[in-house]
Backbone and ligand atoms as CSV (ligand in chain L), in Angstrom:
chain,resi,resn,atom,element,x,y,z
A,1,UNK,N,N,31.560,-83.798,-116.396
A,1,UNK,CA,C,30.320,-84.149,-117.094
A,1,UNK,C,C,30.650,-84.746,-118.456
A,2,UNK,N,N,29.988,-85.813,-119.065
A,2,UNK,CA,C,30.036,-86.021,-120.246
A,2,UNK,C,C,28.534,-86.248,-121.236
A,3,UNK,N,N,29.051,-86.023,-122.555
A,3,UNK,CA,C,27.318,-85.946,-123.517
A,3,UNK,C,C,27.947,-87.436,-123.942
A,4,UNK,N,N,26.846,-88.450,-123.506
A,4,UNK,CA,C,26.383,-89.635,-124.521
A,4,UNK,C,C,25.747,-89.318,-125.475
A,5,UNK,N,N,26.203,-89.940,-126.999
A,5,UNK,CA,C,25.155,-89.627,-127.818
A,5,UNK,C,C,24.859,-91.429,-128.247
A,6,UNK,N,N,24.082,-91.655,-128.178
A,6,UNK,CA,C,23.580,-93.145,-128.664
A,6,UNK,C,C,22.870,-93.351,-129.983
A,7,UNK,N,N,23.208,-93.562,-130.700
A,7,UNK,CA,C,22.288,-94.087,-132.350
A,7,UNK,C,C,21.800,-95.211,-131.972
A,8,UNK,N,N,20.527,-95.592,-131.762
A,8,UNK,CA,C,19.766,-96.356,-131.404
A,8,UNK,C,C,18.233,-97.204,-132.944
A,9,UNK,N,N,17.940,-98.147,-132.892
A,9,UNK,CA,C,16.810,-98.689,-133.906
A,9,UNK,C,C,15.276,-97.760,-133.401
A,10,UNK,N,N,14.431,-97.421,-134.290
A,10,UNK,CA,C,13.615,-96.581,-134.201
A,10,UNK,C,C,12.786,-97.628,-133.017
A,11,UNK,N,N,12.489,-99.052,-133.088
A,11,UNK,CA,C,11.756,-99.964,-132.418
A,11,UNK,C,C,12.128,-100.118,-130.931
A,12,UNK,N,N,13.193,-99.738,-130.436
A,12,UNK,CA,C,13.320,-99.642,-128.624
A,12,UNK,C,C,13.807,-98.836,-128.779
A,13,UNK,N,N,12.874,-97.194,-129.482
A,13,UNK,CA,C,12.676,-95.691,-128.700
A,13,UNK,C,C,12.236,-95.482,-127.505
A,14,UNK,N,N,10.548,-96.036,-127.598
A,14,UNK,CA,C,9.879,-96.059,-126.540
A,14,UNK,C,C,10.449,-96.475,-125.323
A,15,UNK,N,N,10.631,-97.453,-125.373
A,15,UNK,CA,C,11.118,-98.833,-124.164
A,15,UNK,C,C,12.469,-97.756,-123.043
A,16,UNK,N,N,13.862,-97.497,-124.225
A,16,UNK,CA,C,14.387,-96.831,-123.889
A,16,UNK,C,C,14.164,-95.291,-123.043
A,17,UNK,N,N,13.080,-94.700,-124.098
A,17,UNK,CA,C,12.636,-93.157,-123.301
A,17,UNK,C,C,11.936,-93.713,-121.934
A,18,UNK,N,N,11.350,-94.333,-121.876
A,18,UNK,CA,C,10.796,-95.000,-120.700
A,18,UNK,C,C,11.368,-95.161,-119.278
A,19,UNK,N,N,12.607,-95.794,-119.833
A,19,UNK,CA,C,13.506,-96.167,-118.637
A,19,UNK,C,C,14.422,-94.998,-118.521
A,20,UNK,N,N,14.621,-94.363,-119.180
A,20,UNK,CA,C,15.616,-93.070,-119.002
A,20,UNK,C,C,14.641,-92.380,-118.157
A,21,UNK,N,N,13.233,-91.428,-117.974
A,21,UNK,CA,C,12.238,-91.525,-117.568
A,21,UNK,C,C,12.229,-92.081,-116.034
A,22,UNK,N,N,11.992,-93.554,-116.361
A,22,UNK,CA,C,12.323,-94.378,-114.841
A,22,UNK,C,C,13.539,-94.162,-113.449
A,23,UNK,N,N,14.362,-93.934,-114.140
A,23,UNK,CA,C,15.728,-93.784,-114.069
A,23,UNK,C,C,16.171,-92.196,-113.708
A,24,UNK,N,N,15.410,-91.247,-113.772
A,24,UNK,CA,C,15.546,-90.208,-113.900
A,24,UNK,C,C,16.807,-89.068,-114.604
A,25,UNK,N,N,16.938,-90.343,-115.639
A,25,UNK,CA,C,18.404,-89.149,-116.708
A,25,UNK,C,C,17.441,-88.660,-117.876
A,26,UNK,N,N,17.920,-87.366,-117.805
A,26,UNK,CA,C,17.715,-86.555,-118.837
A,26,UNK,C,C,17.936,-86.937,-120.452
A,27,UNK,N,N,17.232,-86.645,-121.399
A,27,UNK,CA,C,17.565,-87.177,-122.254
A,27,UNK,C,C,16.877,-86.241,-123.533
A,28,UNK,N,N,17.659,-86.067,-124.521
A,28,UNK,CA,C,17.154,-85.348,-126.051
A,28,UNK,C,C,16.564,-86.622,-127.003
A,29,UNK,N,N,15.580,-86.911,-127.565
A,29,UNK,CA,C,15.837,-87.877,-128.522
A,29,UNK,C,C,15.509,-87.073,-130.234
A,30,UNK,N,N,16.463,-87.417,-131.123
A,30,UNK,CA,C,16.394,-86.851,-131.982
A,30,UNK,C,C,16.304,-87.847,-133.482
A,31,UNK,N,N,15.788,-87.503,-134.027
A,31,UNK,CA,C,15.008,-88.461,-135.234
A,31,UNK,C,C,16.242,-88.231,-136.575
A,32,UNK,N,N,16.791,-89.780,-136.233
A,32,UNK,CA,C,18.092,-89.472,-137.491
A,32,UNK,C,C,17.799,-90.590,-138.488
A,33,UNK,N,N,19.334,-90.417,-138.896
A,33,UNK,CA,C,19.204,-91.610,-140.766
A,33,UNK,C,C,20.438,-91.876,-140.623
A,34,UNK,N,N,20.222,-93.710,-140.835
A,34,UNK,CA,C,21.613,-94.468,-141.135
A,34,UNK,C,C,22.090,-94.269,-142.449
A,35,UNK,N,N,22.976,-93.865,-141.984
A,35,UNK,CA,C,23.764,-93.301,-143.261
A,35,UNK,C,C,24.740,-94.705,-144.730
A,36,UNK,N,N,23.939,-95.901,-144.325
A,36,UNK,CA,C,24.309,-97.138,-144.896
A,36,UNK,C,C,22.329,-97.512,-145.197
A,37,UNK,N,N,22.334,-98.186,-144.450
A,37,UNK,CA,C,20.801,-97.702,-144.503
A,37,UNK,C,C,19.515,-97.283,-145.420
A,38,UNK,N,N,19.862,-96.150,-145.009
A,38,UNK,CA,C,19.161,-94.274,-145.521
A,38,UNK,C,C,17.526,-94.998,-144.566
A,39,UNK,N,N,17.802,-95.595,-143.257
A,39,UNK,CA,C,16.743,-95.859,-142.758
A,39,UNK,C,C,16.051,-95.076,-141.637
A,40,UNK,N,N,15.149,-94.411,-141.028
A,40,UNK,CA,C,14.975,-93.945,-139.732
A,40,UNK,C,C,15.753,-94.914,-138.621
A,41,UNK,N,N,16.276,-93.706,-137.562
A,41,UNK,CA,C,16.980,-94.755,-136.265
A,41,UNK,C,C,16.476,-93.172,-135.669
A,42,UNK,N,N,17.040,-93.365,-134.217
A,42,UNK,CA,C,16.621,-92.435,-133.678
A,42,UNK,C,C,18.156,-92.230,-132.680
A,43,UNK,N,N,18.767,-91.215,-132.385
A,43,UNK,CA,C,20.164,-90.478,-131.582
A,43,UNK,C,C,19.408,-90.055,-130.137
A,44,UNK,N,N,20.029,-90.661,-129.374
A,44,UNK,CA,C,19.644,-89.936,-127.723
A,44,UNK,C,C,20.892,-89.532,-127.351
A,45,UNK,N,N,21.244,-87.977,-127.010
A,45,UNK,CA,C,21.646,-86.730,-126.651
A,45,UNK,C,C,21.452,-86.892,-124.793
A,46,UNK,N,N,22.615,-87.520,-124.155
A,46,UNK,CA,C,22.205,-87.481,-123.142
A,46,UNK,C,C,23.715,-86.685,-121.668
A,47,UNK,N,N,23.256,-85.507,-121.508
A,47,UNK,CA,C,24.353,-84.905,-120.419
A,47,UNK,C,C,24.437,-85.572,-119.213
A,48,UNK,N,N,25.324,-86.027,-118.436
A,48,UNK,CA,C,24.948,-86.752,-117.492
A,48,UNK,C,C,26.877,-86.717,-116.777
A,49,UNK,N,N,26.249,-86.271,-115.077
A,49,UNK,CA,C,27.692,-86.325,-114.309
A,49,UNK,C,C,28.058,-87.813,-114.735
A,50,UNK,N,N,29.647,-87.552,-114.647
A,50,UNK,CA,C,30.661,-88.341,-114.657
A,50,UNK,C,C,30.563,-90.169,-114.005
A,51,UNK,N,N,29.758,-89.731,-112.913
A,51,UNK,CA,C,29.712,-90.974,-112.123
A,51,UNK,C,C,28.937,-91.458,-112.648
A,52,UNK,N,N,27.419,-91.066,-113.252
A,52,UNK,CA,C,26.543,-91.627,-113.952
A,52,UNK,C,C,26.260,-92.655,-115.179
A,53,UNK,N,N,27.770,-92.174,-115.678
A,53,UNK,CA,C,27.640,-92.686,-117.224
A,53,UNK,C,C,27.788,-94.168,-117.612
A,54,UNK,N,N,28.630,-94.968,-116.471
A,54,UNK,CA,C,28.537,-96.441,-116.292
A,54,UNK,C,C,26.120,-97.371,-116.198
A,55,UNK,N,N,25.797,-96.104,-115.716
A,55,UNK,CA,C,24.877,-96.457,-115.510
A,55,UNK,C,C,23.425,-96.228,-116.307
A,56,UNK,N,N,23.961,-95.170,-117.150
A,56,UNK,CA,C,23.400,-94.621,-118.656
A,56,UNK,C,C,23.730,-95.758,-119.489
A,57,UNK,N,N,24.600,-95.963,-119.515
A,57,UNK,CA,C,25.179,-97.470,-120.499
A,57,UNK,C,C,24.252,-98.307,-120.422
A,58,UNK,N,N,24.170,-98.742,-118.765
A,58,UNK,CA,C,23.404,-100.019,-119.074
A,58,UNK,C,C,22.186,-100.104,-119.302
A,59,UNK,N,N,21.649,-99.188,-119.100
A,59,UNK,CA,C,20.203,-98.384,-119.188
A,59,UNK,C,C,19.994,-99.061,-120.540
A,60,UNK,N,N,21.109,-98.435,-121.563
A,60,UNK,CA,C,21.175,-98.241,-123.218
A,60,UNK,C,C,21.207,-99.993,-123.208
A,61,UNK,N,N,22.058,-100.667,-122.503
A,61,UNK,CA,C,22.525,-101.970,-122.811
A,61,UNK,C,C,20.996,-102.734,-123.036
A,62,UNK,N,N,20.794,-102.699,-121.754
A,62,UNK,CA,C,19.314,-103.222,-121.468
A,62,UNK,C,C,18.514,-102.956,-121.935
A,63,UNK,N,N,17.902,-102.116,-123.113
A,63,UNK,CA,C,17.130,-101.845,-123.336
A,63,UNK,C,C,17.011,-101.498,-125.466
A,64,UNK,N,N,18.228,-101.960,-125.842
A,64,UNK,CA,C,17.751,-101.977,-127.058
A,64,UNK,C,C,18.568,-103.355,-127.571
A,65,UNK,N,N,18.140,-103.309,-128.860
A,65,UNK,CA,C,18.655,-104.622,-129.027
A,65,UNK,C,C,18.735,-104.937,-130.697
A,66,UNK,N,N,19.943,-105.978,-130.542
A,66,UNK,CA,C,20.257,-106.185,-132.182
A,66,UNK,C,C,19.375,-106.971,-133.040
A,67,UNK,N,N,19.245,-106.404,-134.602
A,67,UNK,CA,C,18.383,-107.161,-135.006
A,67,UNK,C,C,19.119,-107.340,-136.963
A,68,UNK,N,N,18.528,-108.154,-137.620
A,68,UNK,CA,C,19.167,-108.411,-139.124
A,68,UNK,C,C,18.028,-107.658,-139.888
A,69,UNK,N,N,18.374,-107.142,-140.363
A,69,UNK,CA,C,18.078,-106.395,-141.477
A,69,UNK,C,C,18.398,-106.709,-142.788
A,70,UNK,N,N,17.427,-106.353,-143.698
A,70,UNK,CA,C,17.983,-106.502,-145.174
A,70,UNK,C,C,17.951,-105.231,-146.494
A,71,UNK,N,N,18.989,-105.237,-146.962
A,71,UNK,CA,C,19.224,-104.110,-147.707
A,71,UNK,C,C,19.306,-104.698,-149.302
A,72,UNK,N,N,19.256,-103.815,-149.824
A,72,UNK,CA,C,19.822,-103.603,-151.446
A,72,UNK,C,C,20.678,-103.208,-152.151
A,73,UNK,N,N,22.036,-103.452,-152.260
A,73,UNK,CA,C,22.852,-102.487,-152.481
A,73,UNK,C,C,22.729,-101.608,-154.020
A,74,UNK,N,N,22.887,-100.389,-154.381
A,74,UNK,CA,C,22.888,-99.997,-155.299
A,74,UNK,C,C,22.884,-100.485,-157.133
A,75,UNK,N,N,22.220,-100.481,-158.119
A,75,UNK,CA,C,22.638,-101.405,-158.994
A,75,UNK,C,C,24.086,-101.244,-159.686
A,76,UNK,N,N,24.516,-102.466,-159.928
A,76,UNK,CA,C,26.208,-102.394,-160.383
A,76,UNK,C,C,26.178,-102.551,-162.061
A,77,UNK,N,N,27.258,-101.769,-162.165
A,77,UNK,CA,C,27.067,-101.236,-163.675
A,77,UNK,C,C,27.883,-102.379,-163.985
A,78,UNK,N,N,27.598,-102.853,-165.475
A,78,UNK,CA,C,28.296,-103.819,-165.972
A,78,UNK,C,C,28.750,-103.385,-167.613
A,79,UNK,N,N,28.201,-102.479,-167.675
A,79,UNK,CA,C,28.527,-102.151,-169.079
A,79,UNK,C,C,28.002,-100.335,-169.054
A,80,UNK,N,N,29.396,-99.511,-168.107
A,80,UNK,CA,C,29.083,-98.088,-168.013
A,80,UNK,C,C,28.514,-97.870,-169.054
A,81,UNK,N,N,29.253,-97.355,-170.365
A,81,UNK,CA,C,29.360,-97.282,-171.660
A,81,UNK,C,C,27.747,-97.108,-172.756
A,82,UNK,N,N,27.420,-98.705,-172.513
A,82,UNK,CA,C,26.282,-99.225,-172.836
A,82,UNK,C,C,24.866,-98.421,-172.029
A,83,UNK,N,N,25.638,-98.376,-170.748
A,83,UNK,CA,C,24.236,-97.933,-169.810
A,83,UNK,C,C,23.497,-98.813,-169.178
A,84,UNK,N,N,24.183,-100.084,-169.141
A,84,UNK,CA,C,23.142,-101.439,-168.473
A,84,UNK,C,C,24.055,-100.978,-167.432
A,85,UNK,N,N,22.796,-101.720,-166.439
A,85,UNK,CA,C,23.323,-102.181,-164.866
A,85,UNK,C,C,22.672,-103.346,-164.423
A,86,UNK,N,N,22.871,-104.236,-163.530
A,86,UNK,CA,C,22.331,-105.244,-163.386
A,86,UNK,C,C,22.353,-105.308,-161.983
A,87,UNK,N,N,20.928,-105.635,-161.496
A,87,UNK,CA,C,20.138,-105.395,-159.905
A,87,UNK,C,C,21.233,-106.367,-159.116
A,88,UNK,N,N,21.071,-105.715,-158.016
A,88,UNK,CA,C,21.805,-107.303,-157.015
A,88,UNK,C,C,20.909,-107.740,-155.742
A,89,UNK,N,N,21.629,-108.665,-155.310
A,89,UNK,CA,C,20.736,-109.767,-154.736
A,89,UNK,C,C,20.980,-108.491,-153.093
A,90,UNK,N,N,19.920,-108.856,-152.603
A,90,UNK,CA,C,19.394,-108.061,-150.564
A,90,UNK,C,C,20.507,-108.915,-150.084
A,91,UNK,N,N,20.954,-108.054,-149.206
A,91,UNK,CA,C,22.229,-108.265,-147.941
A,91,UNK,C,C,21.579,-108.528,-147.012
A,92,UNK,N,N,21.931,-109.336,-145.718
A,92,UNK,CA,C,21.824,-109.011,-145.015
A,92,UNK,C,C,22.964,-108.607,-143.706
A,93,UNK,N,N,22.686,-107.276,-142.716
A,93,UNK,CA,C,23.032,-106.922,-142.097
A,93,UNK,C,C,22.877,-106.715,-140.452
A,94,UNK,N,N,23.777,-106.999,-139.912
A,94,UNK,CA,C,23.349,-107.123,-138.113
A,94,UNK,C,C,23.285,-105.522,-137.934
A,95,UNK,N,N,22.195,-104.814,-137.341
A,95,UNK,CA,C,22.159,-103.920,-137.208
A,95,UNK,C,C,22.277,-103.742,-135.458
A,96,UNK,N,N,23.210,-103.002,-135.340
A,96,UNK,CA,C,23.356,-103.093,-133.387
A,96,UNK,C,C,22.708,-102.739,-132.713
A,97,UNK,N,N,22.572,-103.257,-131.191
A,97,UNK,CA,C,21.329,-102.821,-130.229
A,97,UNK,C,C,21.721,-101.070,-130.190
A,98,UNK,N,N,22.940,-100.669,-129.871
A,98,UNK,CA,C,23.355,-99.072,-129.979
A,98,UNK,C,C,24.886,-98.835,-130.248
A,99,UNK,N,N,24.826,-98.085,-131.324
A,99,UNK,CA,C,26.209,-97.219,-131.522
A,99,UNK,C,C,26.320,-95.872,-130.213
A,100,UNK,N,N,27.318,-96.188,-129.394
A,100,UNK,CA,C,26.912,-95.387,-128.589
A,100,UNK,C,C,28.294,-94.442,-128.627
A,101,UNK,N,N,28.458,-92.898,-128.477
A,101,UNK,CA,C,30.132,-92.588,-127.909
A,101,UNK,C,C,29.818,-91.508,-126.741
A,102,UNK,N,N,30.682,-91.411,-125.857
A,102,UNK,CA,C,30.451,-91.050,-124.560
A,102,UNK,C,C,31.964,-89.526,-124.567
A,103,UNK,N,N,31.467,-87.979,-124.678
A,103,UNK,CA,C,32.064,-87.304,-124.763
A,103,UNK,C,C,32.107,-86.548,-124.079
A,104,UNK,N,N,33.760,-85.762,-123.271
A,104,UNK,CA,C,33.420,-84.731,-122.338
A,104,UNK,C,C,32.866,-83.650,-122.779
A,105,UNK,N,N,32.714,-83.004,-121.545
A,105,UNK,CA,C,31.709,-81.840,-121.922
A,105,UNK,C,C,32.772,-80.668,-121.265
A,106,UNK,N,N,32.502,-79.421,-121.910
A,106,UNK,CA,C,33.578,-78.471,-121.779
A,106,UNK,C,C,32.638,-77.695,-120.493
A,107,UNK,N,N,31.854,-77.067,-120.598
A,107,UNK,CA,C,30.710,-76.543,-119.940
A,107,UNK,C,C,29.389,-76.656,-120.184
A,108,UNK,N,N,28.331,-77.149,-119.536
A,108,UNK,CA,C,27.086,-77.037,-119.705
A,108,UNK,C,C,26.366,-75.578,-118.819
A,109,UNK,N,N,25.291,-75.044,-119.590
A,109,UNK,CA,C,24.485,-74.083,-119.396
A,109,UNK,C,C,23.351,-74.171,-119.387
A,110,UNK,N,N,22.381,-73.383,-118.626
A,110,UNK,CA,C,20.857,-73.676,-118.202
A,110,UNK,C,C,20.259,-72.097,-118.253
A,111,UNK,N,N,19.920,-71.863,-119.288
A,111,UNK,CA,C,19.346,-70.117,-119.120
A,111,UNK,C,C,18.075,-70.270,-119.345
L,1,2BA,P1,P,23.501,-97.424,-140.833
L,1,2BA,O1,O,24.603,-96.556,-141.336
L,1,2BA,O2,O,22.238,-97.421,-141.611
L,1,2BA,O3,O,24.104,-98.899,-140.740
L,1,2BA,C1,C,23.275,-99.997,-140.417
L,1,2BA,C2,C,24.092,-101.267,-140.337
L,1,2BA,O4,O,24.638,-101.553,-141.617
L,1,2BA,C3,C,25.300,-101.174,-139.402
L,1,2BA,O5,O,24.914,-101.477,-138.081
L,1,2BA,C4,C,26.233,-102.217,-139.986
L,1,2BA,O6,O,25.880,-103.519,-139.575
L,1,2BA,C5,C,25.946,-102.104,-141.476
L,1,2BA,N1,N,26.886,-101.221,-142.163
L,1,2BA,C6,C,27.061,-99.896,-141.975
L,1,2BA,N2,N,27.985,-99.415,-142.838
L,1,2BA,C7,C,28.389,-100.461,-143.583
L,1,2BA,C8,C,29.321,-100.622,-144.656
L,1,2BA,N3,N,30.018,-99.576,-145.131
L,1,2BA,N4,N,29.487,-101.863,-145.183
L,1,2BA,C9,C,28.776,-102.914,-144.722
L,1,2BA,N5,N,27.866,-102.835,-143.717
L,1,2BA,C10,C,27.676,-101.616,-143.154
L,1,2BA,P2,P,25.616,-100.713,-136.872
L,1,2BA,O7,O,27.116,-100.721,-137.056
L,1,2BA,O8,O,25.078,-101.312,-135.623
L,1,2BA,O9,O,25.170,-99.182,-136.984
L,1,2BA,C11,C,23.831,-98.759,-136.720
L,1,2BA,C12,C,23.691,-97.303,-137.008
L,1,2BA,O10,O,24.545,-96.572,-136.114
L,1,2BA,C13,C,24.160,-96.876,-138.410
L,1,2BA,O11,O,23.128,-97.032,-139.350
L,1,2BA,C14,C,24.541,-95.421,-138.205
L,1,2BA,O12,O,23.381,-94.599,-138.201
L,1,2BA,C15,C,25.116,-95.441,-136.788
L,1,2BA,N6,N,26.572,-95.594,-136.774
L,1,2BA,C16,C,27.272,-96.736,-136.714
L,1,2BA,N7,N,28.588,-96.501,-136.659
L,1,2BA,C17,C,28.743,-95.173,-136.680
L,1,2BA,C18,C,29.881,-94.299,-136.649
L,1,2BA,N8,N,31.165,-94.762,-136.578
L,1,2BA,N9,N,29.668,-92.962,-136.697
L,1,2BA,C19,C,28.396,-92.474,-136.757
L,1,2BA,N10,N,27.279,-93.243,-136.787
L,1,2BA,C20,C,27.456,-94.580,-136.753
């Protein structure tokens, strides 16, 4: 058995729970924060036999998707000392359809 955990964009939650749903794999979804970000995304927690997991993938593949984003990075000090900082210009960033990692599982339990 292995636990997928997928970091996924908050915008193909639905779509995704849907087809997991469709598909009949089990699935946790849990309400996280990009830690670059500091944005809502959402982690799907998913146990699933061995043979399955090629097919959990594509589930994930198919169903979310990359998008650009724009950030701010922190203001940069230019004069610690003084205490000025001076704003900087929005990044932008490809944010991925899913960070996904696929881990064995030692034992699963059902009480
Ligand atoms: P965030 O940490 O909010 O990152 C959002 C996007 O910002 C990233 O997209 C990447 O394009 C960019 N980014 C992240 N860290 C950066 C940095 N230090 N410098 C420049 N750009 C940076 P993705 O790579 O597709 O990641 C999407 C989300 O997946 C991340 O949101 C984070 O929540 C999670 N994630 C990605 N890699 C991870 C890892 N190795 N371990 C745990 N979570 C990860």
């Amino acid at each position: 058995m292995k636990l997928v955990l997928a970091i996924i964009q908050d915008q193909d939650a639905a779509r995704l729970s849907a087809a997991f749903i469709d598909n009949n794999v089990r699935a946790t979804k849990l309400s996280s924060t990009g830690g670059f970000l500091r944005a809502g995304n959402s982690t799907y927690i998913v146990g699933v036999e061995d043979d399955r997991v090629p097919a959990v993938l594509d589930i994930i593949k198919h169903n979310c998707q990359a998008r650009d984003e724009y950030t701010t990075p922190p203001l940069v000090s230019i004069d610690a000392a003084a205490g000025d900082a001076a704003a900087t210009n929005p990044i932008e960033v490809r944010v991925g359809g899913a960070t996904v990692f696929v881990l064995p599982v030692d034992a699963f339990h059902q009480f």
